[in-house]
NUDRENNU-383373 format. One record per residue (C-alpha): residue in three letters; y negated, z, x; residue number from 1. Coordinates in nm, 2 decimals, decimal comma. Example, Ala and Ser with C-alpha at 12.3 -4.5 7.8 and 13.67 -1.06 7.14 Angstrom:
<pts>
palo: ALA; c2: 0,45; c3: 0,78; c1: 1,23; kevo: 1
palo: SER; c2: 0,11; c3: 0,71; c1: 1,37; kevo: 2
</pts>
This chain:
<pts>
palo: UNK; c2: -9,17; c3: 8,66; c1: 8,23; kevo: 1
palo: UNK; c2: -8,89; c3: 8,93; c1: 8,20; kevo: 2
palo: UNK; c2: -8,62; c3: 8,62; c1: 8,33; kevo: 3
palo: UNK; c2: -8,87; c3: 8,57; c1: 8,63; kevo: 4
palo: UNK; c2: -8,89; c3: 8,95; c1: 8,68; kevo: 5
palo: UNK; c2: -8,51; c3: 8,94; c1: 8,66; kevo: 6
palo: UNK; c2: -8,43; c3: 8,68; c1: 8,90; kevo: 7
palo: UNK; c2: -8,71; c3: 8,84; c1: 9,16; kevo: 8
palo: UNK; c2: -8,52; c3: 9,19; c1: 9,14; kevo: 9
palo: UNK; c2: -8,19; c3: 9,06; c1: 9,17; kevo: 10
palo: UNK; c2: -8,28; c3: 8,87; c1: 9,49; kevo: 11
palo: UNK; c2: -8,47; c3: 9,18; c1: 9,62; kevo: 12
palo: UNK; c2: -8,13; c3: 9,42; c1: 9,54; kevo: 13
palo: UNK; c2: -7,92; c3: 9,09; c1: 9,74; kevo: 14
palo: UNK; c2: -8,14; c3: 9,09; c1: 10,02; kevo: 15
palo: UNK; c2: -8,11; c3: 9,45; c1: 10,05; kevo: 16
palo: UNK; c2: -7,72; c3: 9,47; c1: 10,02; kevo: 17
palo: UNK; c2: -7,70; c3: 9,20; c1: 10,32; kevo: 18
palo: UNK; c2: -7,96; c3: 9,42; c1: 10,51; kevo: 19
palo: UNK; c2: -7,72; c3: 9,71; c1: 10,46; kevo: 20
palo: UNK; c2: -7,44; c3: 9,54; c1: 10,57; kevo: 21
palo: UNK; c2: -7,60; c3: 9,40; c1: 10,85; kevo: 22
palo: UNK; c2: -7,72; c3: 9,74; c1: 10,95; kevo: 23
palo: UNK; c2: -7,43; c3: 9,93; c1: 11,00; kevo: 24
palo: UNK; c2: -7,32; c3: 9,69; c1: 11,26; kevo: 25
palo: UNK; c2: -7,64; c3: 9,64; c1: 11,41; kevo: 26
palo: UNK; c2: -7,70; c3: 10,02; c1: 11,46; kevo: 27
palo: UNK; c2: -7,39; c3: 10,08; c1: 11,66; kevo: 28
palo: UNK; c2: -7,47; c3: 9,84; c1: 11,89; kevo: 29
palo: UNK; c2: -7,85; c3: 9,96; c1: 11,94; kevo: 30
palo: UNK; c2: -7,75; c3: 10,30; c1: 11,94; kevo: 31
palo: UNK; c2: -7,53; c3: 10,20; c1: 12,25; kevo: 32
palo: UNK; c2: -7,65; c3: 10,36; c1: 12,57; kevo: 33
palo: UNK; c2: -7,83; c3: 10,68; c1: 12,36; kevo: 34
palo: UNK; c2: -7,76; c3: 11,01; c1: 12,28; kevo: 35
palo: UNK; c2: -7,85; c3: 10,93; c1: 11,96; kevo: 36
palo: UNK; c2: -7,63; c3: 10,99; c1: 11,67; kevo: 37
palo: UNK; c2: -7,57; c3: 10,77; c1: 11,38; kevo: 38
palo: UNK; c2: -7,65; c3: 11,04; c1: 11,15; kevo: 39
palo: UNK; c2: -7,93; c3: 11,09; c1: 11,33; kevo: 40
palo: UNK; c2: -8,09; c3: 10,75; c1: 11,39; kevo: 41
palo: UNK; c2: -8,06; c3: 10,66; c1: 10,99; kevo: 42
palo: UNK; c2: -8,26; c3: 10,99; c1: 10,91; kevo: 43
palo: UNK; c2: -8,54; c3: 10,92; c1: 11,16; kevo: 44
palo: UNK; c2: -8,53; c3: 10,56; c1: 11,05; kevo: 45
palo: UNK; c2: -8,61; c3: 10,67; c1: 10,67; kevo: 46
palo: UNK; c2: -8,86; c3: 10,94; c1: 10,77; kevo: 47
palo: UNK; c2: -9,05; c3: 10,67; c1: 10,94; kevo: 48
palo: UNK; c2: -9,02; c3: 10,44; c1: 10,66; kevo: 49
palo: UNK; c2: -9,13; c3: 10,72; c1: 10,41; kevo: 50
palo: UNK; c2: -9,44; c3: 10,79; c1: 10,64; kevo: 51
palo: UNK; c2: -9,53; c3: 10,36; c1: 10,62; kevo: 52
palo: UNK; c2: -9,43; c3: 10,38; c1: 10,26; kevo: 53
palo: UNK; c2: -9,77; c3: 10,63; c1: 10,19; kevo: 54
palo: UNK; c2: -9,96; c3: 10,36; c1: 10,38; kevo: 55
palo: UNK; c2: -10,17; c3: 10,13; c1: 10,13; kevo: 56
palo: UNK; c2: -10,04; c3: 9,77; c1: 10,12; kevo: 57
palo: UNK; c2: -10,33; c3: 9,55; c1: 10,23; kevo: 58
palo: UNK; c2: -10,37; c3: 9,83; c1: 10,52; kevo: 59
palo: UNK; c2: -10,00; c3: 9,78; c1: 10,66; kevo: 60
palo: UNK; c2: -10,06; c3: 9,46; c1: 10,84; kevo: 61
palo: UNK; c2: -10,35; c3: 9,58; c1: 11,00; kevo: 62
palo: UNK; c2: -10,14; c3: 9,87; c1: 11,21; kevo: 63
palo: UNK; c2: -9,90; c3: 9,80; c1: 11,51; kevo: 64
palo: UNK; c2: -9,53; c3: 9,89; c1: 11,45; kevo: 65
palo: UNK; c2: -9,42; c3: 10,29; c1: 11,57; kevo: 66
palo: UNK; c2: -9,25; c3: 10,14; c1: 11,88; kevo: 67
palo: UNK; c2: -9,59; c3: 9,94; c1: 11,93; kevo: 68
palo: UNK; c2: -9,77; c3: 10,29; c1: 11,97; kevo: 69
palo: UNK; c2: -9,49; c3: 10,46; c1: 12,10; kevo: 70
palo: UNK; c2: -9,44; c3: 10,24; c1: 12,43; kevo: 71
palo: UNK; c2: -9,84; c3: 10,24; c1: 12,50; kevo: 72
palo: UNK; c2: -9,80; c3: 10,60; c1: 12,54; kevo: 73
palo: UNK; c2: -9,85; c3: 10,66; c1: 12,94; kevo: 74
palo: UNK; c2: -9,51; c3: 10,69; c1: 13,10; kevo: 75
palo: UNK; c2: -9,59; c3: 11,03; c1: 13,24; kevo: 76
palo: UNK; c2: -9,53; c3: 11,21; c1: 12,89; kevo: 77
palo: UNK; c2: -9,18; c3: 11,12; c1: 12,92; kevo: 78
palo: UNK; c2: -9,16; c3: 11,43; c1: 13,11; kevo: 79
palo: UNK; c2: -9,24; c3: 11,66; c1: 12,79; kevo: 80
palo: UNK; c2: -9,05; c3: 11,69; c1: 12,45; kevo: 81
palo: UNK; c2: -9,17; c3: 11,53; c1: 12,16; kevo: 82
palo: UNK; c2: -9,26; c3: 11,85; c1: 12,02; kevo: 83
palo: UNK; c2: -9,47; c3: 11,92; c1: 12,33; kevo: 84
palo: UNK; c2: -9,66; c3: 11,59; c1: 12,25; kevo: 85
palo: UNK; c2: -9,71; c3: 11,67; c1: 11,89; kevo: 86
palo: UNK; c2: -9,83; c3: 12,03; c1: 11,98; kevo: 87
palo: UNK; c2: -10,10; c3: 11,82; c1: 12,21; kevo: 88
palo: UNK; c2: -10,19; c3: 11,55; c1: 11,98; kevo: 89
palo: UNK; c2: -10,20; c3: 11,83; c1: 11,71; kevo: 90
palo: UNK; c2: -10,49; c3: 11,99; c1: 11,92; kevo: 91
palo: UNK; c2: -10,62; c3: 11,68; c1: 12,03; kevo: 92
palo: UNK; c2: -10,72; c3: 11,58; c1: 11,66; kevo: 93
palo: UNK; c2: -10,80; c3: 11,96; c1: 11,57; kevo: 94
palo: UNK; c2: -11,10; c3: 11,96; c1: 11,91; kevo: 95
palo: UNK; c2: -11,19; c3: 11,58; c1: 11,83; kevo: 96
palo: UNK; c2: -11,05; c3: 11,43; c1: 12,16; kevo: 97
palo: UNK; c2: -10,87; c3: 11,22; c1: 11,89; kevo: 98
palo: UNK; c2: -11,03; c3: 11,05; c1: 11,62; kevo: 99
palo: UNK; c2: -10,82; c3: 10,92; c1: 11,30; kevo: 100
</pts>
């Protein structure tokens, strides 16, 4: 059992080395047209993955991706900050014209 475990973490610790790899190129290129710094991308990356990480297992499947949700929102908030939506959402939750 402990070989099996083993073999199962080392493939796991392979796949994430060739991810990493991978990643660093990849993110240049999709960064490529934005304002968005390197820096920046990788922490809003792991804040999002942190935020799916506190999501039960068996639930995960069940939800659409962020960018799923985020390009349903109507078009017309692209005119406001992201803090502006939050601050609406926020409320939205708070008077029940949301509903988690």
């Amino acid at each position: 059992m402990t070989s099996l475990k083993n073999l199962y973490m080392s493939q796991i610790n392979r796949a994430r080395e060739v991810r990493k790899n991978m990643s660093a190129k990849s993110m240049k290129s999709a960064l490529k047209g934005t304002s968005i710094e390197e820096k920046d991308a990788k922490e809003i990356i792991s804040g999002v993955q942190a935020m799916y990480d506190k999501i039960p297992g068996f639930i995960r499947p069940m939800l659409p991706s962020l960018p799923d949700i985020l390009k349903r929102i109507p078009s017309s908030a692209g005119k406001y900050t992201l803090n502006e939506i939050i601050q609406l959402l926020d409320w939205a939750y708070e008077s029940g014209q949301l509903k988690k």
